[in-house]
Backbone as XML, in Angstrom:
<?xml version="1.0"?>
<chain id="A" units="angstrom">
  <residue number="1" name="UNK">
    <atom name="N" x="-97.746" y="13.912" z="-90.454"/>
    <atom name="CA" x="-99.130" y="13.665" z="-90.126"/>
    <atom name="C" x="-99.708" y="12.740" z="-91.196"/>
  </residue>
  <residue number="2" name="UNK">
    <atom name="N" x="-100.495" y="11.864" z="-91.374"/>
    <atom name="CA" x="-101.248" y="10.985" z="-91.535"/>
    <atom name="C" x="-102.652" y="10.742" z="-91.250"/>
  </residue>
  <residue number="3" name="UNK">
    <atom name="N" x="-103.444" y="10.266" z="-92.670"/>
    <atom name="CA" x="-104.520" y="10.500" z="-92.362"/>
    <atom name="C" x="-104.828" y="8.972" z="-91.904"/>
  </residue>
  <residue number="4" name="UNK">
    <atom name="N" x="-105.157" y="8.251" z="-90.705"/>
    <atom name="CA" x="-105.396" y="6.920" z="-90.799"/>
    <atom name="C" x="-106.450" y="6.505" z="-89.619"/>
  </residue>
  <residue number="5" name="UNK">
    <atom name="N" x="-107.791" y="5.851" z="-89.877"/>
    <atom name="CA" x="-108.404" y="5.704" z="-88.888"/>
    <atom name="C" x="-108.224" y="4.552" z="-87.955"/>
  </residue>
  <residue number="6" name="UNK">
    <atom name="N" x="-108.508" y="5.011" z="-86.366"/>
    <atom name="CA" x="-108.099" y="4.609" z="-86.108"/>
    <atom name="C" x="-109.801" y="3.969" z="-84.888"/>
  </residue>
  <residue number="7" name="UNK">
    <atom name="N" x="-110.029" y="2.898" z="-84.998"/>
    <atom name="CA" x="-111.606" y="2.019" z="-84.507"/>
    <atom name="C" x="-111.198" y="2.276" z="-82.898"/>
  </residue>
  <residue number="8" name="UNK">
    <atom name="N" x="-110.139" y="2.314" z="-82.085"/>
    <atom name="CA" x="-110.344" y="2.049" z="-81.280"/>
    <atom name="C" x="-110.662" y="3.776" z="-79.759"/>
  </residue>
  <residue number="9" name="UNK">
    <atom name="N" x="-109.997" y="4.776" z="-80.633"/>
    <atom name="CA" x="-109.956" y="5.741" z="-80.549"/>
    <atom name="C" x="-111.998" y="6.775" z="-80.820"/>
  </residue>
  <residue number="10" name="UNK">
    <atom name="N" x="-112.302" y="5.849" z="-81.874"/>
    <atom name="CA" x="-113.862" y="6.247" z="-82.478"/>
    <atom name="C" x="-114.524" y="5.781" z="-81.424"/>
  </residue>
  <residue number="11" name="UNK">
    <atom name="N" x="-114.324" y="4.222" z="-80.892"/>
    <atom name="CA" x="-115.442" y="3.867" z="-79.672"/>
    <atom name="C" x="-115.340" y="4.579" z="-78.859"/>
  </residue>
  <residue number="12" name="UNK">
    <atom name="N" x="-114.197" y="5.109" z="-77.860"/>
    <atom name="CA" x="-113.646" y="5.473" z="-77.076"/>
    <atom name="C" x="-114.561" y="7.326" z="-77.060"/>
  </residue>
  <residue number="13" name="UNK">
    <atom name="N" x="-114.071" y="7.838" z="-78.414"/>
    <atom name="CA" x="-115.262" y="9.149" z="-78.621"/>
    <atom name="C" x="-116.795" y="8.744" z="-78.369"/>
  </residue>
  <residue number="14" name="UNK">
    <atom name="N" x="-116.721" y="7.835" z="-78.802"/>
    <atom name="CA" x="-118.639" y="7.385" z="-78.775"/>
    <atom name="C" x="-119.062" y="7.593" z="-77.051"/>
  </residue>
  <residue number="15" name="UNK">
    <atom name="N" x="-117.667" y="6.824" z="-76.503"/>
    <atom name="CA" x="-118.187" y="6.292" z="-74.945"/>
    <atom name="C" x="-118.480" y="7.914" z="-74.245"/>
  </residue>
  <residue number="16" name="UNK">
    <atom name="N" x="-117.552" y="8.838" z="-74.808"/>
    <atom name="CA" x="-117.161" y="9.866" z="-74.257"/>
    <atom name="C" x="-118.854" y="11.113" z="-74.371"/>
  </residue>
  <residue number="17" name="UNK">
    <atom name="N" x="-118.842" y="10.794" z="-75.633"/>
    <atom name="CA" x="-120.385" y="11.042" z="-76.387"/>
    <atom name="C" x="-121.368" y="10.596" z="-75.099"/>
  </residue>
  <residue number="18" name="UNK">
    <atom name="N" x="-121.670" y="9.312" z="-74.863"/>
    <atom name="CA" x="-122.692" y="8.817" z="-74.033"/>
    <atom name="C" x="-122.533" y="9.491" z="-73.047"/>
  </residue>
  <residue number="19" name="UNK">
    <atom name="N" x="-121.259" y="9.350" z="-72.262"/>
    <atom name="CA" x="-121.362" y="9.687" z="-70.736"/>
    <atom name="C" x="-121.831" y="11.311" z="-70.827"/>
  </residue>
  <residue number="20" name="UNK">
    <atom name="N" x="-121.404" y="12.260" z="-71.881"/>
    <atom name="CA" x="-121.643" y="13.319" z="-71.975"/>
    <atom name="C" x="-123.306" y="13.821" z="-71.922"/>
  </residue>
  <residue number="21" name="UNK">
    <atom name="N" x="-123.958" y="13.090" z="-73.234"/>
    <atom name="CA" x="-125.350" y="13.050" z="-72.843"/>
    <atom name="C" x="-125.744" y="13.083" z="-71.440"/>
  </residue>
  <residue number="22" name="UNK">
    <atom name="N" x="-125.401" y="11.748" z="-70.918"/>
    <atom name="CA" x="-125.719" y="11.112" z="-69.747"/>
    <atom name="C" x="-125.997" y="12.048" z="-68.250"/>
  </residue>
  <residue number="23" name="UNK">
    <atom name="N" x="-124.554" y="12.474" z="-68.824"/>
    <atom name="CA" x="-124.212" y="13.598" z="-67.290"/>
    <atom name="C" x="-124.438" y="14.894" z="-67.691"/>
  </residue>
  <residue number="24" name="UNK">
    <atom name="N" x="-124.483" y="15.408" z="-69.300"/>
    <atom name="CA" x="-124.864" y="16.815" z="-69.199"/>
    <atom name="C" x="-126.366" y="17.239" z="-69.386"/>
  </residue>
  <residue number="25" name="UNK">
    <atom name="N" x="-127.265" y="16.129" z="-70.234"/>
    <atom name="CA" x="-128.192" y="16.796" z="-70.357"/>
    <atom name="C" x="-129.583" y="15.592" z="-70.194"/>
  </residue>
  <residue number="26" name="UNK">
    <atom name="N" x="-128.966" y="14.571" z="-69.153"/>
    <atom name="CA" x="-129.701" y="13.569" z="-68.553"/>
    <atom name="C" x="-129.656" y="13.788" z="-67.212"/>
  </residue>
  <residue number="27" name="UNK">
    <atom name="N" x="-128.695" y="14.809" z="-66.769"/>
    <atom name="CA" x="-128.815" y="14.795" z="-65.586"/>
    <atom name="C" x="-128.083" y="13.745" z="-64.731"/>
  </residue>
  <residue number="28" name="UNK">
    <atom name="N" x="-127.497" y="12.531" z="-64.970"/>
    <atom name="CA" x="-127.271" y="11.495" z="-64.251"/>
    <atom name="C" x="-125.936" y="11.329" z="-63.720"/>
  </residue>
  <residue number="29" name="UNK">
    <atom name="N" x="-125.456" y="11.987" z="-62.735"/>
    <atom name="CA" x="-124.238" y="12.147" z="-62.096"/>
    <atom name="C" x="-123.893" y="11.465" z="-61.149"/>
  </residue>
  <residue number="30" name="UNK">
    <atom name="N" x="-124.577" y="10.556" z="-61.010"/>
    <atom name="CA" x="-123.845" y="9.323" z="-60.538"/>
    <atom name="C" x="-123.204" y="8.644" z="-61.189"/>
  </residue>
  <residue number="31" name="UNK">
    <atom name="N" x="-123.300" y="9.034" z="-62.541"/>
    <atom name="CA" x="-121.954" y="8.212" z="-63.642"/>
    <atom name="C" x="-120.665" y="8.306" z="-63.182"/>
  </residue>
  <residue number="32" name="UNK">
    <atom name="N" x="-120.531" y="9.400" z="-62.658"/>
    <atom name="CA" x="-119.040" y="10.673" z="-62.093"/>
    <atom name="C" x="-118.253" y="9.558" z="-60.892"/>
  </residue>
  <residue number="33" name="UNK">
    <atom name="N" x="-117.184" y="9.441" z="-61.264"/>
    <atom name="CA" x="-116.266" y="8.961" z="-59.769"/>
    <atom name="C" x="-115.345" y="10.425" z="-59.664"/>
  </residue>
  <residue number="34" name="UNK">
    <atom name="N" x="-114.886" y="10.760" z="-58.007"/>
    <atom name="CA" x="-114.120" y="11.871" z="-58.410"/>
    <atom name="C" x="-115.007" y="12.835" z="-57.434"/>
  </residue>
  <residue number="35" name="UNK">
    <atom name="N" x="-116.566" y="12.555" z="-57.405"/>
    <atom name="CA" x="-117.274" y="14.119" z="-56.799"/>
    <atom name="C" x="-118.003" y="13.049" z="-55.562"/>
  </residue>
  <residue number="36" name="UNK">
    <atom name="N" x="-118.045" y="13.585" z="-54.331"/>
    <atom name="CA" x="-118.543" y="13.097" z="-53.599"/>
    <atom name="C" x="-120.133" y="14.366" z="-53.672"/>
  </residue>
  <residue number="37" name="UNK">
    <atom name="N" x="-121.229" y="13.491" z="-54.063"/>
    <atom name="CA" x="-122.219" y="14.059" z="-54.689"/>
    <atom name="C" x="-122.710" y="15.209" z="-53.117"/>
  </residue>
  <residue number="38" name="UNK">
    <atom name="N" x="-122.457" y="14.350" z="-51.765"/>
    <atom name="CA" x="-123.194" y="15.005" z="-51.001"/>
    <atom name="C" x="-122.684" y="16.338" z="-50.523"/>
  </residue>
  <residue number="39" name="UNK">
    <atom name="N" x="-121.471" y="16.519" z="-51.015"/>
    <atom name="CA" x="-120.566" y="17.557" z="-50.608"/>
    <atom name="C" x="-120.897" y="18.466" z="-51.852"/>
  </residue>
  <residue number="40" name="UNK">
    <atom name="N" x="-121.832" y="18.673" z="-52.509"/>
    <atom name="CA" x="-122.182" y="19.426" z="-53.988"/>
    <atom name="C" x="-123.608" y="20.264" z="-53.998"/>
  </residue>
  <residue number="41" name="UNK">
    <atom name="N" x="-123.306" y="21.308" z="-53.852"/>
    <atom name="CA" x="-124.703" y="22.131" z="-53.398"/>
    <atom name="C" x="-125.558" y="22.436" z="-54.722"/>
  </residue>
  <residue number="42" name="UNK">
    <atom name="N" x="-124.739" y="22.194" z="-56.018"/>
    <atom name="CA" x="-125.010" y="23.047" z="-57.265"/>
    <atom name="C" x="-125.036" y="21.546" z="-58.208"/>
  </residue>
  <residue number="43" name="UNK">
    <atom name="N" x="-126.228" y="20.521" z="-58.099"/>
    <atom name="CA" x="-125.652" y="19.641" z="-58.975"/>
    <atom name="C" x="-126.326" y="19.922" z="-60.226"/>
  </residue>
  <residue number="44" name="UNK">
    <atom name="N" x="-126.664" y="20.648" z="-60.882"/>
    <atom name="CA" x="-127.264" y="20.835" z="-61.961"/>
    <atom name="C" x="-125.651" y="21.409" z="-62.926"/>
  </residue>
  <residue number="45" name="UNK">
    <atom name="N" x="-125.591" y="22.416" z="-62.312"/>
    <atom name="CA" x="-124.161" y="22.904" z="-62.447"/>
    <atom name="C" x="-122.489" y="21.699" z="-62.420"/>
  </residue>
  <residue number="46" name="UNK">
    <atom name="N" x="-123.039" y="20.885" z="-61.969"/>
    <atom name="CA" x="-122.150" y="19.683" z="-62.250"/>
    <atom name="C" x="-121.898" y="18.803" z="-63.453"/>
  </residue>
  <residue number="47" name="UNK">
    <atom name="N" x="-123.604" y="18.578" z="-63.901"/>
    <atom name="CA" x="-123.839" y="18.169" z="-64.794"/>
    <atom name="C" x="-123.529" y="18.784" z="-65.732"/>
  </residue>
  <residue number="48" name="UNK">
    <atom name="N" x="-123.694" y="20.277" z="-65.972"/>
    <atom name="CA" x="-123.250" y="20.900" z="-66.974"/>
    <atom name="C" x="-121.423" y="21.069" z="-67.259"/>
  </residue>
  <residue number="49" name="UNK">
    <atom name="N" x="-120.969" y="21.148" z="-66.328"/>
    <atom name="CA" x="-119.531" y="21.087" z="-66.075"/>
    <atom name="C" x="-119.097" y="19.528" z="-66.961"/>
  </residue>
  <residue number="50" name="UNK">
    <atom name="N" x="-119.803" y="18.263" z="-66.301"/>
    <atom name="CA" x="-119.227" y="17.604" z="-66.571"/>
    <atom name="C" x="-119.255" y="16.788" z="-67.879"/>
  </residue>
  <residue number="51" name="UNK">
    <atom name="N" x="-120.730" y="17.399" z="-68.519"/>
    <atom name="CA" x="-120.944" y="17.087" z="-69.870"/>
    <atom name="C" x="-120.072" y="17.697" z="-70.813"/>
  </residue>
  <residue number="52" name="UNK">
    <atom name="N" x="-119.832" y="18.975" z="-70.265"/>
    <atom name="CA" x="-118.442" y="19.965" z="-71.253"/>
    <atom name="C" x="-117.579" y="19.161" z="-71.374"/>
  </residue>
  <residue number="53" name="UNK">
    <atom name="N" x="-116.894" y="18.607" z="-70.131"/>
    <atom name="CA" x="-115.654" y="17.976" z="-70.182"/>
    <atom name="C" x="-115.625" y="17.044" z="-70.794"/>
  </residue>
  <residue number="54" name="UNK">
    <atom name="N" x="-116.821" y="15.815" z="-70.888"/>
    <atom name="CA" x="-116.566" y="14.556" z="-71.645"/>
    <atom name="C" x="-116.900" y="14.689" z="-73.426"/>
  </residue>
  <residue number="55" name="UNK">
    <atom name="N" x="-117.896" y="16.025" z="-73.381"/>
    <atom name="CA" x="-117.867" y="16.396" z="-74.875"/>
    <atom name="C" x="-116.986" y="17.015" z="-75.267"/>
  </residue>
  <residue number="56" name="UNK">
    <atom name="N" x="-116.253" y="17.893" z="-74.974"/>
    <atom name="CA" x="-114.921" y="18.433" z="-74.939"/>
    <atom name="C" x="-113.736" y="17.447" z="-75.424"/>
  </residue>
  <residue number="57" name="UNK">
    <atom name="N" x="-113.541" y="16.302" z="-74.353"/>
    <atom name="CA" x="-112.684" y="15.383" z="-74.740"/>
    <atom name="C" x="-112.781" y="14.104" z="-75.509"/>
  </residue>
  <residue number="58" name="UNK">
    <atom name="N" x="-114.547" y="14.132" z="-76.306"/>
    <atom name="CA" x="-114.797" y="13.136" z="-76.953"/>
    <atom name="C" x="-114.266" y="13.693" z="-78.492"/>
  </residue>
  <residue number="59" name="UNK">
    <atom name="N" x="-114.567" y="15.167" z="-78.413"/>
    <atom name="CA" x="-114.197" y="15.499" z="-79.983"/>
    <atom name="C" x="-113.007" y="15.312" z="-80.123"/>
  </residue>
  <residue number="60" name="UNK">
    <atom name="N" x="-112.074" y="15.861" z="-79.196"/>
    <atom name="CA" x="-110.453" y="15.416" z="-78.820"/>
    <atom name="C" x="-110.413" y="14.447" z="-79.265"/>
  </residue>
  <residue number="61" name="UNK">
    <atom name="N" x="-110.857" y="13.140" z="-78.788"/>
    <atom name="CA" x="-110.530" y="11.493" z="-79.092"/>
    <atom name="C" x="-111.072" y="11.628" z="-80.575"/>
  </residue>
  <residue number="62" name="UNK">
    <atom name="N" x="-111.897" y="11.962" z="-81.027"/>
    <atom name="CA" x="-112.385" y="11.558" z="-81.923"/>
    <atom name="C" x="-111.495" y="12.149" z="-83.140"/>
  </residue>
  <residue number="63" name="UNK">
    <atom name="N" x="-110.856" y="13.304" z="-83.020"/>
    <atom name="CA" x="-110.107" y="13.753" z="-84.353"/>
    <atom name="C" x="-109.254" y="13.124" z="-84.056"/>
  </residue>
  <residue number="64" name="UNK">
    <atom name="N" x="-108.587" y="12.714" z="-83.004"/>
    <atom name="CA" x="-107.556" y="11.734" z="-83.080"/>
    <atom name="C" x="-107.421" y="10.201" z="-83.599"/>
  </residue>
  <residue number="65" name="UNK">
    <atom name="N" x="-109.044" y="9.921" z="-83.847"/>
    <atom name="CA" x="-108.880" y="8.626" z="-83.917"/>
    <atom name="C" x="-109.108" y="8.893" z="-85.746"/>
  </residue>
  <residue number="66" name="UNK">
    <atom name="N" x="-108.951" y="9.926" z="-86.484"/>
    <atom name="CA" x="-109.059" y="10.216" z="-87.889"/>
    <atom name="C" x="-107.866" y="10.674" z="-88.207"/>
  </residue>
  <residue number="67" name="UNK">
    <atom name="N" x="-106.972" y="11.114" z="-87.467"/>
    <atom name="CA" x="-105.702" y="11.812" z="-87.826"/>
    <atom name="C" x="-104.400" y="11.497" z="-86.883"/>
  </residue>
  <residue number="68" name="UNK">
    <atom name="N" x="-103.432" y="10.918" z="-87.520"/>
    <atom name="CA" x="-102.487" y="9.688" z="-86.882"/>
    <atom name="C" x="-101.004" y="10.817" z="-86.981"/>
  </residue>
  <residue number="69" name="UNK">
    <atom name="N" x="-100.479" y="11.305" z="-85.600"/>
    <atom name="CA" x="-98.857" y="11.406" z="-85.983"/>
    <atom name="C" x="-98.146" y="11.340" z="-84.827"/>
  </residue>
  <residue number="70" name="UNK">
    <atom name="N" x="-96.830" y="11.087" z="-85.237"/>
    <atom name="CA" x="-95.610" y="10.858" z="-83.956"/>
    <atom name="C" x="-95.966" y="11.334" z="-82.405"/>
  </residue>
  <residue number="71" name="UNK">
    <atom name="N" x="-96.035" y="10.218" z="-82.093"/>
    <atom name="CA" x="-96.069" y="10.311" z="-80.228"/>
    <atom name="C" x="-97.727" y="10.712" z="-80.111"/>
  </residue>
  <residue number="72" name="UNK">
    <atom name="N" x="-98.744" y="10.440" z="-80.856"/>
    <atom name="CA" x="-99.957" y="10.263" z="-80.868"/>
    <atom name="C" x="-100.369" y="9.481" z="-78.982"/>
  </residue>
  <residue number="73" name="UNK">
    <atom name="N" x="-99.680" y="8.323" z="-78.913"/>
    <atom name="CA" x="-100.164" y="7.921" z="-77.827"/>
    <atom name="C" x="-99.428" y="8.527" z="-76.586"/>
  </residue>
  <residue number="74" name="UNK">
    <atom name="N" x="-98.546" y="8.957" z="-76.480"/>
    <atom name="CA" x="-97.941" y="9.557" z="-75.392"/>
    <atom name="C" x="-98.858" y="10.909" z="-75.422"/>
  </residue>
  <residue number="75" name="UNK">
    <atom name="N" x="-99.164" y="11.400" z="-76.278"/>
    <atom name="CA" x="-100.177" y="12.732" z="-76.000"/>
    <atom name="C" x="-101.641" y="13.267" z="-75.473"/>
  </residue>
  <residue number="76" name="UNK">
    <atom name="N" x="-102.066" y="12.055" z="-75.741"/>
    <atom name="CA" x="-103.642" y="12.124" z="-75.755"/>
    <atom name="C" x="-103.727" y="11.882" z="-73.751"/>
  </residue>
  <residue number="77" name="UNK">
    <atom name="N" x="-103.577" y="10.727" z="-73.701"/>
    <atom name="CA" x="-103.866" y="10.564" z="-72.060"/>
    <atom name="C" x="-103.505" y="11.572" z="-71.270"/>
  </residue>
  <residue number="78" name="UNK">
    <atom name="N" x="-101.968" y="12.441" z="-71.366"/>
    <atom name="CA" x="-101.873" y="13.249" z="-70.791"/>
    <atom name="C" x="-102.674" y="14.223" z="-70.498"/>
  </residue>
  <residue number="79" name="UNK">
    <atom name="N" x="-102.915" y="14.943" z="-71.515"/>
    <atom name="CA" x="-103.905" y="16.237" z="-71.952"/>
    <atom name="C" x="-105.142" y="16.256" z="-71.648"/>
  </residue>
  <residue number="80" name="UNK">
    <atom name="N" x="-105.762" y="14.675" z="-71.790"/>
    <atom name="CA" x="-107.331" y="14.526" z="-71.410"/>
    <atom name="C" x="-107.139" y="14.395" z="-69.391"/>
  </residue>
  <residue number="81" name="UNK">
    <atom name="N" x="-106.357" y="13.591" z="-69.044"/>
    <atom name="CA" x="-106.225" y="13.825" z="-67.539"/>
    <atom name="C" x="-105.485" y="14.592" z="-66.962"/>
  </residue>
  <residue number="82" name="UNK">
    <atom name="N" x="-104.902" y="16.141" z="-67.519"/>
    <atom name="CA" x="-104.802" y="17.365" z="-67.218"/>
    <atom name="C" x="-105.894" y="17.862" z="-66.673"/>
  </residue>
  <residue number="83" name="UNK">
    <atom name="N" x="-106.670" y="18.089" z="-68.381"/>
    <atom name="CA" x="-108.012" y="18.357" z="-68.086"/>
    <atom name="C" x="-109.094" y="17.942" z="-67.258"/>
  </residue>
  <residue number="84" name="UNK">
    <atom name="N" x="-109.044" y="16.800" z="-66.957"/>
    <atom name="CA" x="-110.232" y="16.235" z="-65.802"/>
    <atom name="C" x="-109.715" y="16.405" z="-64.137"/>
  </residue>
  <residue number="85" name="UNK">
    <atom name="N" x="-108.055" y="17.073" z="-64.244"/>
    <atom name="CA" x="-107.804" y="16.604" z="-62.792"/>
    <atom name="C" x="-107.980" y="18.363" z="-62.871"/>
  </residue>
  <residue number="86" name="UNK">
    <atom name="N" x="-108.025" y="19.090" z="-63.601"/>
    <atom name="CA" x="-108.685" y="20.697" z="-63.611"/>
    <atom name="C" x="-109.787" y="20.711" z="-63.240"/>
  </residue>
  <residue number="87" name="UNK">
    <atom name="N" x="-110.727" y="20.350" z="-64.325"/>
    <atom name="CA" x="-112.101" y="19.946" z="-63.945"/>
    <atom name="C" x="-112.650" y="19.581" z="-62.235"/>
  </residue>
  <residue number="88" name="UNK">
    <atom name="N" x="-111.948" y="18.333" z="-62.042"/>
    <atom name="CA" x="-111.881" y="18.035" z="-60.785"/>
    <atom name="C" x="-111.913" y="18.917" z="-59.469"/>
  </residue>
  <residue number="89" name="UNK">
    <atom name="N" x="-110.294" y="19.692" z="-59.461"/>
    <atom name="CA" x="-110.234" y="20.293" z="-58.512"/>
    <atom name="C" x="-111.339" y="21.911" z="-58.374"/>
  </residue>
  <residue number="90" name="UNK">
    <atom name="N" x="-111.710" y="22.352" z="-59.849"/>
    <atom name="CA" x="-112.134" y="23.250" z="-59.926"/>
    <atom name="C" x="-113.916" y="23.122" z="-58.803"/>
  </residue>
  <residue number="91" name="UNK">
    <atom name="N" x="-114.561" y="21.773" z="-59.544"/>
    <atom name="CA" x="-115.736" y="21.328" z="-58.834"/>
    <atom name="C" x="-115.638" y="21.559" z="-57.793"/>
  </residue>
  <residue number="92" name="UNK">
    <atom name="N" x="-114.474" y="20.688" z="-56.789"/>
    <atom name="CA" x="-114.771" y="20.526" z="-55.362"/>
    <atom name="C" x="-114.402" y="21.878" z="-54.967"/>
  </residue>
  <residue number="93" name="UNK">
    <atom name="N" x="-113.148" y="22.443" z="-55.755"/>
    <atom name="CA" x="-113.791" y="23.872" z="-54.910"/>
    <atom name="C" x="-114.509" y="24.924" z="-54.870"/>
  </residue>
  <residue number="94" name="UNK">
    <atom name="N" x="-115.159" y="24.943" z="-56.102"/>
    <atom name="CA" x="-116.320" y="26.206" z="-56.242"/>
    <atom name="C" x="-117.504" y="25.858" z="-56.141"/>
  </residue>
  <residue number="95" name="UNK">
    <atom name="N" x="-118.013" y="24.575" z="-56.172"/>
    <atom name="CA" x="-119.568" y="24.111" z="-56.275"/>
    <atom name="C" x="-119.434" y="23.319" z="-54.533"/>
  </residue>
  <residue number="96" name="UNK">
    <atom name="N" x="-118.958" y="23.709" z="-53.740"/>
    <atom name="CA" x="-118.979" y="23.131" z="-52.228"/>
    <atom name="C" x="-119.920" y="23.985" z="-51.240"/>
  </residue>
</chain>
């Protein structure tokens, strides 16, 4: 392990940061691809769902982009689109 920063990984948390605001506590879920909004009875509850997830996976990116080791890039994408295709399926089927 290695401590080495890494700029492109920090924006990437930032972006993750915004959309999180955006969609968890702006309300604005039309940011979202993935939810067909009209099929969503609970969108408040979306927003909250989906702000978890992008704050969730911004801190993810973000210690990653401070702390560097073997197979760093083979790991991260996986794990974050585990998580969103969870996320995903969980939405369309409990908030329908």
């Amino acid at each position: 392990m290695d401590i080495r920063i890494n700029i492109l990984l920090i924006l990437i948390a930032m972006l993750f940061f915004w959309v999180a605001y955006m969609a968890g506590i702006k309300k604005q879920t039309w940011l979202l691809s993935g939810f067909q909004e009209s099929r969503i009875r609970d969108k408040d509850r979306l927003a909250r769902i989906a702000g978890y997830f992008f704050l969730n996976s911004g801190i993810f990116i973000l210690l990653n982009g401070f702390i560097s080791y073997q197979g760093q890039d083979q790991l991260i994408p996986p794990i974050i689109l585990a998580y969103g295709a969870g996320v995903i399926i969980y939405v369309n089927k409990r908030l329908r």
